[in-house]
C-alpha positions as CSV (number, residue, x, y, z in Angstrom):
1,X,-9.7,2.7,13.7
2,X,-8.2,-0.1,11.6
3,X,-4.6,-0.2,10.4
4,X,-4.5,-3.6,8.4
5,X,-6.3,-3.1,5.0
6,X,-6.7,-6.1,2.5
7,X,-4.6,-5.0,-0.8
8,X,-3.9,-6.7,-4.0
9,X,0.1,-6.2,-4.7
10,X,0.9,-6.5,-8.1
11,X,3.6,-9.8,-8.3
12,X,4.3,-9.9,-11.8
13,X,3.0,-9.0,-15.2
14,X,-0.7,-9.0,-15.0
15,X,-0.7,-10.7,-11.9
16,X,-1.9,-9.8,-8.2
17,X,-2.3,-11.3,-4.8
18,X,-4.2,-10.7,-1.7
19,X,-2.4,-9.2,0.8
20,X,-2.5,-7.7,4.3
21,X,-1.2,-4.5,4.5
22,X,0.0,-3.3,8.2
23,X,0.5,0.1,8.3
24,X,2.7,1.1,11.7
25,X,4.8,4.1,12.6
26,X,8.3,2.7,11.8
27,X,7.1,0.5,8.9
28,X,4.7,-1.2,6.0
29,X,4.2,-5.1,6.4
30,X,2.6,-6.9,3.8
31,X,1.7,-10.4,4.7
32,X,0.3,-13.2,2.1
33,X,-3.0,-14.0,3.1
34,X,-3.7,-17.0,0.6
35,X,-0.1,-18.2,-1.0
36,X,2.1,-19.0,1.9
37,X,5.1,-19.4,-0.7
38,X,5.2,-15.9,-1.1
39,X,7.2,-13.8,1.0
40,X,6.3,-11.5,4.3
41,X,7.5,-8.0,3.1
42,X,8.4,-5.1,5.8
43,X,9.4,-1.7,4.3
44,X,11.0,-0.1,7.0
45,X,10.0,3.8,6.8
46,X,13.5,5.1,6.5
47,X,14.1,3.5,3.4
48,X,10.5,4.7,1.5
49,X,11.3,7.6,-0.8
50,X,8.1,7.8,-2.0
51,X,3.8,7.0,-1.5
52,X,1.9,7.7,-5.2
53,X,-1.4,7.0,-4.3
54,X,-4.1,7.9,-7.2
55,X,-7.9,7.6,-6.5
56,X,-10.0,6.9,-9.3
57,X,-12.5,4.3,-9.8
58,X,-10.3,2.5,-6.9
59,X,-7.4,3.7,-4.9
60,X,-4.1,2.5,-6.7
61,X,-0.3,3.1,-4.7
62,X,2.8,2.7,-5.7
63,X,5.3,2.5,-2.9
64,X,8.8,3.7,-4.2
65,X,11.7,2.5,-1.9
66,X,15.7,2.7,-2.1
67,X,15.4,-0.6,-3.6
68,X,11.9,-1.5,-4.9
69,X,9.2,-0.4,-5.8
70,X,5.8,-2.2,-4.7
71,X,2.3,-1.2,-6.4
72,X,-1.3,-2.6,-6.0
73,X,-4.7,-1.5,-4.5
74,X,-6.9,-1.3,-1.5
75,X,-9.6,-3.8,-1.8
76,X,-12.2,-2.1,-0.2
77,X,-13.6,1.0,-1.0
78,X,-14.9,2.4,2.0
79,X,-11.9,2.4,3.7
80,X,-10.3,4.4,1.3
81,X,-10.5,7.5,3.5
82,X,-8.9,5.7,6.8
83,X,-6.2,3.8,4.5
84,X,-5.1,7.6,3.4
85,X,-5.3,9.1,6.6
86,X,-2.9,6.0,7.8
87,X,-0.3,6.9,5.5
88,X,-0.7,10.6,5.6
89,X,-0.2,10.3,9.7
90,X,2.7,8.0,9.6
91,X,4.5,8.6,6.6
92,X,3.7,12.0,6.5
93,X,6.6,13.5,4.2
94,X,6.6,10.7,1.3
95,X,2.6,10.5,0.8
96,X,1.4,12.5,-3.0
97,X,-1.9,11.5,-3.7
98,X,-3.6,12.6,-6.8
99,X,-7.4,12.4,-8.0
100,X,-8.3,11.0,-11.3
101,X,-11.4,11.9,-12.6
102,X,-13.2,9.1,-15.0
């Protein structure tokens, strides 16, 4: 079972990039995976208060921390079930996820 998904992570105002996502037990990393002047992010789990994930046409998160909060979506749709079941496992307390439909 995989546990790096390709995301897009919202960077500004209209704007996205690619991103690997790393979902481990004690934290997220998001790594750039085409602009190398953007910054490696790791969310250490103690500090996310929140995991909105909403599946609709695609499966959009918002990940609130004490600090931040990071949003984006999974590339691929057919992980969509594994990428949930990541979070869910690992960050078990802070995952909502709500269905959309369209």
């Amino acid at each position: 079972m995989i546990n790096v998904y390709q995301v897009q992570l919202r960077t500004g105002f209209f704007k996205t990039e690619p991103y690997a996502l790393d979902i481990e037990k004690t934290h997220l990393t998001f790594v750039p995976m085409e602009n190398q002047h953007l910054t490696r992010l790791r969310i250490p789990q103690k500090s996310i208060q929140a995991i909105e994930l909403v599946l609709s046409e695609r499966l959009e998160f918002d990940i609130i921390t004490d600090a931040d909060m990071y949003s984006g979506h999974l590339e691929a749709k057919e992980h969509i079930d594994t990428f949930i079941h990541h979070l869910s496992k690992n960050f078990q307390t802070c995952v909502h996820l709500e269905h959309r439909l369209t």
